[in-house]
PyMOL Python script that loads the backbone (N, CA, C, O; Angstrom):
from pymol import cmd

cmd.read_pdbstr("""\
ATOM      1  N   UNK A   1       5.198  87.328 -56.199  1.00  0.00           N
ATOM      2  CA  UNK A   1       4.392  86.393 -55.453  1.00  0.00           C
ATOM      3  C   UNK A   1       3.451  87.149 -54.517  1.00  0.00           C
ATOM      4  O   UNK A   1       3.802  88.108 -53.829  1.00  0.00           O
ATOM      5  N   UNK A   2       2.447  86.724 -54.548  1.00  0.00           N
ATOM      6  CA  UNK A   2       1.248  86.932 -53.556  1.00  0.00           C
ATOM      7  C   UNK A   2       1.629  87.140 -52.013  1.00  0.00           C
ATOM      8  O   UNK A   2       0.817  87.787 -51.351  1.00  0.00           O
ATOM      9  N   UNK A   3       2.819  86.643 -51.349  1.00  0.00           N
ATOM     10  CA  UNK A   3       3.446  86.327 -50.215  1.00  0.00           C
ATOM     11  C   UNK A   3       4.001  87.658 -50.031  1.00  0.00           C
ATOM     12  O   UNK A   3       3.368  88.540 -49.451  1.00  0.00           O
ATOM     13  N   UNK A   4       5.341  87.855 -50.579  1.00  0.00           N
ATOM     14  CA  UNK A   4       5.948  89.100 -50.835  1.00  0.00           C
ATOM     15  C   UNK A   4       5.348  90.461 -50.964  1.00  0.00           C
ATOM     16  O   UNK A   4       6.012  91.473 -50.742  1.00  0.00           O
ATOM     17  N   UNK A   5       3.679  90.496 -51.441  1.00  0.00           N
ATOM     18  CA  UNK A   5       2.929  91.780 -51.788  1.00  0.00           C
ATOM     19  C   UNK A   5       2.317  92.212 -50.377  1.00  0.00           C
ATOM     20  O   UNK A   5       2.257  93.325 -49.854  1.00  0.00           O
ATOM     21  N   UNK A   6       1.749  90.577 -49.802  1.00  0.00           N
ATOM     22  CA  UNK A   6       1.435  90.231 -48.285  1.00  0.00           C
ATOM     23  C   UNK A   6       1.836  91.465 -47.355  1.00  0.00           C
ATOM     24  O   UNK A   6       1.284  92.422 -46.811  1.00  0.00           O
ATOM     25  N   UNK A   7       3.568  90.702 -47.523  1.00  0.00           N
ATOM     26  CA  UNK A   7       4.471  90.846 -46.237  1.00  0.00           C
ATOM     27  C   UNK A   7       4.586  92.340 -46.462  1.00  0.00           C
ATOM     28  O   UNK A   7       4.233  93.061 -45.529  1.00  0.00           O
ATOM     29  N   UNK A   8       5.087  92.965 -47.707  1.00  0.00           N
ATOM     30  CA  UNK A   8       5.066  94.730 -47.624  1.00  0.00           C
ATOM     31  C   UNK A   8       3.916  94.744 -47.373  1.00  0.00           C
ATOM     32  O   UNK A   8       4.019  94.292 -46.233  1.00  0.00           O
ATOM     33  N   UNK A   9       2.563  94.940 -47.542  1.00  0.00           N
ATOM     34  CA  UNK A   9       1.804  95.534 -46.655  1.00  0.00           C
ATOM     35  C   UNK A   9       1.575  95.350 -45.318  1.00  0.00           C
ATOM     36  O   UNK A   9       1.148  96.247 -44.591  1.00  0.00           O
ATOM     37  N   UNK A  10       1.887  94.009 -44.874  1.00  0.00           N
ATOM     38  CA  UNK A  10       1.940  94.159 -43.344  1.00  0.00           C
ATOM     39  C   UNK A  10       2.756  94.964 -42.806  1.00  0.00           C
ATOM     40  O   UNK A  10       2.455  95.568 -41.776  1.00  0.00           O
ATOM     41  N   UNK A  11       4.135  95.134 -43.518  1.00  0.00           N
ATOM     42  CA  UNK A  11       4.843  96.145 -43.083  1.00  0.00           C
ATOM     43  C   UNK A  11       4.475  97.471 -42.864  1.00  0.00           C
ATOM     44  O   UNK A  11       4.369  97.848 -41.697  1.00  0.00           O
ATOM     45  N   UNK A  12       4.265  98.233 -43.766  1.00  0.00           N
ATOM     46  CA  UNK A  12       3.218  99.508 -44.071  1.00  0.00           C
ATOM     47  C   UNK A  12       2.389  99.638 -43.301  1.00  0.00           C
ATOM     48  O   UNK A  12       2.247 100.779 -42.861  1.00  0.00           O
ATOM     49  N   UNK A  13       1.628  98.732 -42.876  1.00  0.00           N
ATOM     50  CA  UNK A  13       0.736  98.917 -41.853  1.00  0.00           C
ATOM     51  C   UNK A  13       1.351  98.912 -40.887  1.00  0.00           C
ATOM     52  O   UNK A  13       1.178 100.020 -40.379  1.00  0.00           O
ATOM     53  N   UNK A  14       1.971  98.353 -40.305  1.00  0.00           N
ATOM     54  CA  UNK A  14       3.188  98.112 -39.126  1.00  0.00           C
ATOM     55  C   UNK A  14       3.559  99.797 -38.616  1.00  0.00           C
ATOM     56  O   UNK A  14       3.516 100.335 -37.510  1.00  0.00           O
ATOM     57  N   UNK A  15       3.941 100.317 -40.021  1.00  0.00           N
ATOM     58  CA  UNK A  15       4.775 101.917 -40.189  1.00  0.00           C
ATOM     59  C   UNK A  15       3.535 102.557 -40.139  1.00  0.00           C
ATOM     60  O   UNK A  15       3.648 103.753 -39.873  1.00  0.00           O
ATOM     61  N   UNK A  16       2.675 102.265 -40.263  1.00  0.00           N
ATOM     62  CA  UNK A  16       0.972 103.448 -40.356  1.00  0.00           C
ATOM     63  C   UNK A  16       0.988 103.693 -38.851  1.00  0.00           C
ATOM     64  O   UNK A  16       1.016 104.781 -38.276  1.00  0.00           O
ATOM     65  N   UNK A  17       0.966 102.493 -38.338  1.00  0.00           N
ATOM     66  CA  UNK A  17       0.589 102.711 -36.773  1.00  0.00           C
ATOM     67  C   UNK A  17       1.025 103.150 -35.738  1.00  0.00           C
ATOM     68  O   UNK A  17       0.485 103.597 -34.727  1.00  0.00           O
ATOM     69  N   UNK A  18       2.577 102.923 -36.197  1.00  0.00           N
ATOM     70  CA  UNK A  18       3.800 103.541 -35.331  1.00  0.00           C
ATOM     71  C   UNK A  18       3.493 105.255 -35.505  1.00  0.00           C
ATOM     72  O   UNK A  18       3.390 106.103 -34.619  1.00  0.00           O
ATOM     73  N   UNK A  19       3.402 105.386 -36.853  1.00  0.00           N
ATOM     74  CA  UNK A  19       3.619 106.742 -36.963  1.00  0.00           C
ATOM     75  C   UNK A  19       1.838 107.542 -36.557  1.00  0.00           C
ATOM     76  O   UNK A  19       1.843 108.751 -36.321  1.00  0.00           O
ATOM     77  N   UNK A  20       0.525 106.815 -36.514  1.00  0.00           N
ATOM     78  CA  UNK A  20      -0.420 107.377 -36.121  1.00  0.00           C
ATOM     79  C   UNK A  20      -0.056 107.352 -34.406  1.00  0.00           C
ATOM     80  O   UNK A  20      -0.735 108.161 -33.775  1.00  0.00           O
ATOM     81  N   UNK A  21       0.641 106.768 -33.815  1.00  0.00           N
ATOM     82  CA  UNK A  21       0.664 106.443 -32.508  1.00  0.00           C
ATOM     83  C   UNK A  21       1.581 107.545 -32.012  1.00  0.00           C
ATOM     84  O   UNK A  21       1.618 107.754 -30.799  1.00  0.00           O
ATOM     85  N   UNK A  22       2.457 108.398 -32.984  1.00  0.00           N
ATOM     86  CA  UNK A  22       2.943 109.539 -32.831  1.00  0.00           C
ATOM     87  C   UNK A  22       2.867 110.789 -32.795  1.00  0.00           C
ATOM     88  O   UNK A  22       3.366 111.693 -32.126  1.00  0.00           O
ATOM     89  N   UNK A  23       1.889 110.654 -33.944  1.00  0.00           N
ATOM     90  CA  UNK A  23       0.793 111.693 -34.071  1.00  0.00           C
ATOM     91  C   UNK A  23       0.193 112.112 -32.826  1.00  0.00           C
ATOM     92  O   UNK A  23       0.205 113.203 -32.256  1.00  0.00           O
ATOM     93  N   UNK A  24      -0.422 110.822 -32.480  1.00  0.00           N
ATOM     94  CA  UNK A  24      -1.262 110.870 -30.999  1.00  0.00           C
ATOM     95  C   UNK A  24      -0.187 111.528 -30.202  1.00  0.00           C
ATOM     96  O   UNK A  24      -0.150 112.731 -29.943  1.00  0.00           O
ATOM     97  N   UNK A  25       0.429 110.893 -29.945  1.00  0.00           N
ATOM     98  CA  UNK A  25       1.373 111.861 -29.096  1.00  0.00           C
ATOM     99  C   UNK A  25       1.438 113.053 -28.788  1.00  0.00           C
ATOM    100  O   UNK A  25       1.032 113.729 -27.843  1.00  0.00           O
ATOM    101  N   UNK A  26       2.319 113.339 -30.221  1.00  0.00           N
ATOM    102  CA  UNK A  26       2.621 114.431 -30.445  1.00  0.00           C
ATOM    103  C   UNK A  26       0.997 116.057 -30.151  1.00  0.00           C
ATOM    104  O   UNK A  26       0.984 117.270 -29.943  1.00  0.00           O
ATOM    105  N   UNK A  27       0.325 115.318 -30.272  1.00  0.00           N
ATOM    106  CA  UNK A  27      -1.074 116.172 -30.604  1.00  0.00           C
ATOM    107  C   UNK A  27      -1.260 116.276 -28.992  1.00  0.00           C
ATOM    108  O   UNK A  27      -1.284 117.427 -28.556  1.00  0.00           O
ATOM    109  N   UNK A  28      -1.374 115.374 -28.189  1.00  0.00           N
ATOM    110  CA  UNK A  28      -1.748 115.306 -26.785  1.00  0.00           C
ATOM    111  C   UNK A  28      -0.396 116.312 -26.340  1.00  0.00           C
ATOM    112  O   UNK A  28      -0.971 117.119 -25.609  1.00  0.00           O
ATOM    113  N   UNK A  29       0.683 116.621 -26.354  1.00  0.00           N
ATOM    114  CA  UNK A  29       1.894 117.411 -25.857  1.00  0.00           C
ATOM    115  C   UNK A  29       1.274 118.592 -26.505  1.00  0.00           C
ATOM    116  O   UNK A  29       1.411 119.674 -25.934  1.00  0.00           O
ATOM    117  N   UNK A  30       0.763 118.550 -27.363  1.00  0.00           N
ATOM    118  CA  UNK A  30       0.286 120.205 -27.753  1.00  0.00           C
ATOM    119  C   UNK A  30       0.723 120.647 -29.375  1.00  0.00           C
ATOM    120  O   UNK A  30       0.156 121.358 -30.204  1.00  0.00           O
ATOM    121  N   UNK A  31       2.259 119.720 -29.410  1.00  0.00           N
ATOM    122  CA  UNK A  31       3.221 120.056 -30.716  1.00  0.00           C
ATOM    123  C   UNK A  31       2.324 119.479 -31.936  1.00  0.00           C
ATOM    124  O   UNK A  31       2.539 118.418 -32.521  1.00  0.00           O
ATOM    125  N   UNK A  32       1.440 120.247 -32.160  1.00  0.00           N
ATOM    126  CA  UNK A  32       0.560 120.106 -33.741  1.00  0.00           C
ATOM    127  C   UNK A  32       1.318 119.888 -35.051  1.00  0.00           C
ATOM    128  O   UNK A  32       1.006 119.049 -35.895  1.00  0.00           O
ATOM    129  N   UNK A  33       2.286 120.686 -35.122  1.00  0.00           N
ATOM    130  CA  UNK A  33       2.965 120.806 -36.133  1.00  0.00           C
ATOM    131  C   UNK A  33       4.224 119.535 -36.534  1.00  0.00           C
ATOM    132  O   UNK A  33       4.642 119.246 -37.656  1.00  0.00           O
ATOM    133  N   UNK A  34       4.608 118.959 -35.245  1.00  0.00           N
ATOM    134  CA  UNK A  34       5.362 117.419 -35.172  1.00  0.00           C
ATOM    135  C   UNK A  34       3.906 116.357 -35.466  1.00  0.00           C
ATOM    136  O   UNK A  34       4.170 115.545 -36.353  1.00  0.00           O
ATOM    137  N   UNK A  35       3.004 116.262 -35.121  1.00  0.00           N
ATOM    138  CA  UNK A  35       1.832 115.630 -34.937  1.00  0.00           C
ATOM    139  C   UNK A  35       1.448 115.608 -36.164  1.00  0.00           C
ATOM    140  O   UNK A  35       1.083 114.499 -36.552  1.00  0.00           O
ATOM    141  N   UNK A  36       1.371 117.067 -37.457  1.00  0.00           N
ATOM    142  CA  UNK A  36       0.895 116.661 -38.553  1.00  0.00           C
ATOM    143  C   UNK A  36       1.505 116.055 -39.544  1.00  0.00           C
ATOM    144  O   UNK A  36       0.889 115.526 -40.469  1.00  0.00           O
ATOM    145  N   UNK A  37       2.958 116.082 -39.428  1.00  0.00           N
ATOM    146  CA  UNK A  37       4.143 115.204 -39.910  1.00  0.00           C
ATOM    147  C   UNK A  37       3.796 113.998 -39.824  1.00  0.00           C
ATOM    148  O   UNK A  37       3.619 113.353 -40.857  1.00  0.00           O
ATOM    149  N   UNK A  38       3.612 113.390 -38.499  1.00  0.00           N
ATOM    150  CA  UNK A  38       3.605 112.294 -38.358  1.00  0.00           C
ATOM    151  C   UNK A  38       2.399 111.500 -39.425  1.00  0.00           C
ATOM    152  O   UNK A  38       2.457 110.632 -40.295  1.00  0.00           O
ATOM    153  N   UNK A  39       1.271 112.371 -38.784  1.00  0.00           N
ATOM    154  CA  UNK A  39       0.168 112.493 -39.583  1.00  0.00           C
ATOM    155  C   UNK A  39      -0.073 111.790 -41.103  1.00  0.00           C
ATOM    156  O   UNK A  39      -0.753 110.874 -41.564  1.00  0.00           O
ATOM    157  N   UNK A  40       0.930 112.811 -41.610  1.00  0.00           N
ATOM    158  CA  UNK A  40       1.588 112.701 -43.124  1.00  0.00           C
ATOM    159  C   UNK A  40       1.777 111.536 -43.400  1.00  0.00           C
ATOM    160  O   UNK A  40       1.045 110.858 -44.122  1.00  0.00           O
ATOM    161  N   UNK A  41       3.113 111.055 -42.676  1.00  0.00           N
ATOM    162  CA  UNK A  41       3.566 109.750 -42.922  1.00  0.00           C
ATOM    163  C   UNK A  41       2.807 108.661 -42.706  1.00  0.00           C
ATOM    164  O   UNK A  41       2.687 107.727 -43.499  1.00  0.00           O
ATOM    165  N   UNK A  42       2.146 108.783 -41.359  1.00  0.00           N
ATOM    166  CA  UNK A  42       1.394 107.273 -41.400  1.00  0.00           C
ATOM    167  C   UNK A  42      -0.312 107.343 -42.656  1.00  0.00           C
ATOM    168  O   UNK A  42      -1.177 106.467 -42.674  1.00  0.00           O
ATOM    169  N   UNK A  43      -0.310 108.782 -43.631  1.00  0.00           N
ATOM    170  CA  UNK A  43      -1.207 108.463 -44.570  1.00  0.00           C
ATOM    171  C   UNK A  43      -0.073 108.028 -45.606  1.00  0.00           C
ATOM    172  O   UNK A  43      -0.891 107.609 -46.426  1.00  0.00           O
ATOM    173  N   UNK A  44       0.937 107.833 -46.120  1.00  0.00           N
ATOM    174  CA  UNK A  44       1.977 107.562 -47.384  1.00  0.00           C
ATOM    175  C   UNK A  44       1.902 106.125 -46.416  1.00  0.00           C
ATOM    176  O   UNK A  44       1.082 105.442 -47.030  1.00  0.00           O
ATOM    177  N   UNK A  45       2.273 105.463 -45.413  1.00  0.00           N
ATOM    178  CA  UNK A  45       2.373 104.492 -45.341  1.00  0.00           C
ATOM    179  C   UNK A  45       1.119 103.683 -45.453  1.00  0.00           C
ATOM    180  O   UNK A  45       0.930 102.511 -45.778  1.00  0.00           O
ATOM    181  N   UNK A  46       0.408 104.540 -45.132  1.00  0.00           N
ATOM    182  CA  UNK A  46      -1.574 103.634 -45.344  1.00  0.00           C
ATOM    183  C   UNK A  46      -1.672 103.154 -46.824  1.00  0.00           C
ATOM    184  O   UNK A  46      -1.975 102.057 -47.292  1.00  0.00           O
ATOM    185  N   UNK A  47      -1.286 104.438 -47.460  1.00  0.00           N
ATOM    186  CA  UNK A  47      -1.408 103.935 -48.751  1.00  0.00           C
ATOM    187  C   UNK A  47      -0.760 102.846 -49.295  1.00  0.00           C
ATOM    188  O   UNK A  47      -1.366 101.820 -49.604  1.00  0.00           O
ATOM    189  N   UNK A  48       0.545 103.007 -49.448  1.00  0.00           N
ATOM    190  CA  UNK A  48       1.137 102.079 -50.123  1.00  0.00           C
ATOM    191  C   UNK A  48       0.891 100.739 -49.426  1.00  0.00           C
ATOM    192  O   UNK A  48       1.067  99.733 -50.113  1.00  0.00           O
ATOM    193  N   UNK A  49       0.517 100.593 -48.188  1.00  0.00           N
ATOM    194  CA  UNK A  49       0.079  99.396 -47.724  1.00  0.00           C
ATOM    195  C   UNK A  49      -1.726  98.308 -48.215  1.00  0.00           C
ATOM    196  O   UNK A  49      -2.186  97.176 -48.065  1.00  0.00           O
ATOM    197  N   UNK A  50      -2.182  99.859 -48.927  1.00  0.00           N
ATOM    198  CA  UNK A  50      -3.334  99.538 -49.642  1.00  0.00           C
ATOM    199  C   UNK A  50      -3.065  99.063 -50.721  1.00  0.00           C
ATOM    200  O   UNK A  50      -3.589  98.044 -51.171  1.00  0.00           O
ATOM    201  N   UNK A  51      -1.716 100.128 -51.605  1.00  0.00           N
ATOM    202  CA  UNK A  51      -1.474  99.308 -52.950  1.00  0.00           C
ATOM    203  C   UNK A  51      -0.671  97.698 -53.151  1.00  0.00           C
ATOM    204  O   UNK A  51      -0.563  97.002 -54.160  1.00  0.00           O
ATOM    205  N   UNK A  52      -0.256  97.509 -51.943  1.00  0.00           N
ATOM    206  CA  UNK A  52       0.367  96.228 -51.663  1.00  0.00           C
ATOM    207  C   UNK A  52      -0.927  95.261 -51.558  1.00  0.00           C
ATOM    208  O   UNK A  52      -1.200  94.236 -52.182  1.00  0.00           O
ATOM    209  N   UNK A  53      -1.577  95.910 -50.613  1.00  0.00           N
ATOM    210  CA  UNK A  53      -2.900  94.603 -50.504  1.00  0.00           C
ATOM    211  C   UNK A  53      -3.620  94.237 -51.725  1.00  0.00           C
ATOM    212  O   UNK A  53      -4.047  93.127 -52.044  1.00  0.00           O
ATOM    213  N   UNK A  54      -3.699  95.533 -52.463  1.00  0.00           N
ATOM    214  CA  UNK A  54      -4.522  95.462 -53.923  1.00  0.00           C
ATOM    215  C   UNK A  54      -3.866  94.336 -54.620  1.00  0.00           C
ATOM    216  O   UNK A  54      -4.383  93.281 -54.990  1.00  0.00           O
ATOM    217  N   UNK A  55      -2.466  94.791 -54.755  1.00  0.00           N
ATOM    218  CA  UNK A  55      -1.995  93.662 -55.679  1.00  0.00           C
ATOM    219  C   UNK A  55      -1.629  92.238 -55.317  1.00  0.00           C
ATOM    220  O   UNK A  55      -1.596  91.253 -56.055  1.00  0.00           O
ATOM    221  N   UNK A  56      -1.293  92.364 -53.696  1.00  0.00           N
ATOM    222  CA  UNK A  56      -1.298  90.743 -52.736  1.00  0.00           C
ATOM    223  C   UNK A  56      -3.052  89.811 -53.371  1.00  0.00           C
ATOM    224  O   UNK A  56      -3.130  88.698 -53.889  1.00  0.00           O
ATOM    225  N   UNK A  57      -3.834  90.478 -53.159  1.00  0.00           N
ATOM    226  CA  UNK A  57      -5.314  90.569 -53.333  1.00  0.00           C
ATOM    227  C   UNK A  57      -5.741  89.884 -55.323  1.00  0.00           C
ATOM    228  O   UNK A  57      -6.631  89.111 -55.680  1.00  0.00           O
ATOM    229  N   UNK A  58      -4.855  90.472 -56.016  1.00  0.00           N
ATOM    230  CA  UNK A  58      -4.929  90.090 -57.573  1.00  0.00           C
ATOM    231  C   UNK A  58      -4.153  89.267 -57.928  1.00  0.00           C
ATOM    232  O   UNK A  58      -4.291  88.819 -59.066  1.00  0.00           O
ATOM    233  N   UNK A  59      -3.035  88.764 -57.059  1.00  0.00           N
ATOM    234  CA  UNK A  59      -2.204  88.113 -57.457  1.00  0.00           C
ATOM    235  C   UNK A  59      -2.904  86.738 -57.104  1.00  0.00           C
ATOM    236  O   UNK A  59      -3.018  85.821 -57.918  1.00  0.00           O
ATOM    237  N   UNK A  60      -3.337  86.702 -55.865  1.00  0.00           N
ATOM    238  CA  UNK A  60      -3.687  85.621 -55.044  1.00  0.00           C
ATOM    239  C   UNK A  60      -5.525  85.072 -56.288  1.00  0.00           C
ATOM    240  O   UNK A  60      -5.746  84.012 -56.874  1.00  0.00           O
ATOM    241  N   UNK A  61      -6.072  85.874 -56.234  1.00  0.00           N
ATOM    242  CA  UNK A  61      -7.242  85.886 -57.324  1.00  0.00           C
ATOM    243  C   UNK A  61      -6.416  84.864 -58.515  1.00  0.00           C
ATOM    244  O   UNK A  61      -6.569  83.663 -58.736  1.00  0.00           O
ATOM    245  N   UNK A  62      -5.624  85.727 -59.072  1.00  0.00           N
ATOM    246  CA  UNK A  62      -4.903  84.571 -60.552  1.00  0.00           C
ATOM    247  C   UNK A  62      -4.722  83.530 -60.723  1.00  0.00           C
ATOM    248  O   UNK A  62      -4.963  82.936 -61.774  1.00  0.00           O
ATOM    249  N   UNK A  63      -4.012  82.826 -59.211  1.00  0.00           N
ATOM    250  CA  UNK A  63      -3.721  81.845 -59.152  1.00  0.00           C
ATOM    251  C   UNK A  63      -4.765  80.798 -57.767  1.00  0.00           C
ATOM    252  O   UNK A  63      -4.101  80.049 -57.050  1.00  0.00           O
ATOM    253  N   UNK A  64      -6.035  80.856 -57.586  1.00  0.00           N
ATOM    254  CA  UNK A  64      -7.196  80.357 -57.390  1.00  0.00           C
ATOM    255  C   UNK A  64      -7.580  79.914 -58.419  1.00  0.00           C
ATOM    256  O   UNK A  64      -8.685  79.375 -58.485  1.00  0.00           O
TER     257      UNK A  64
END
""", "prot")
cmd.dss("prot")
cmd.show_as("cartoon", "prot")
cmd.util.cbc("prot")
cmd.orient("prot")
């Protein structure tokens, strides 16, 4: 369902931000190397929150 593809990407995005908001952190304390971790993760969570929207996005198209 279109709902369900929704809700994981809101999630994902949810996890993008937490973890860019750590980054920040981490980068302002100086610790680059915790900062690019974080980094990391909130791009794997961007994504898959893109591939959720893609398909929230085609599903919702089908049934219009």
């Amino acid at each position: 369902m279109a709902h369900d593809a929704h809700k994981k990407a809101a999630e994902h995005h949810e996890h993008a931000a937490k973890a860019h908001h750590a980054a920040a952190e981490h980068h302002a304390k100086g610790d680059h190397e915790a900062a690019h971790e974080h980094a990391i993760k909130a791009h794997e969570h961007s994504t898959h929150a893109h591939g959720h929207s893609t398909e929230a996005h085609q599903k919702s198209a089908a049934h219009a």
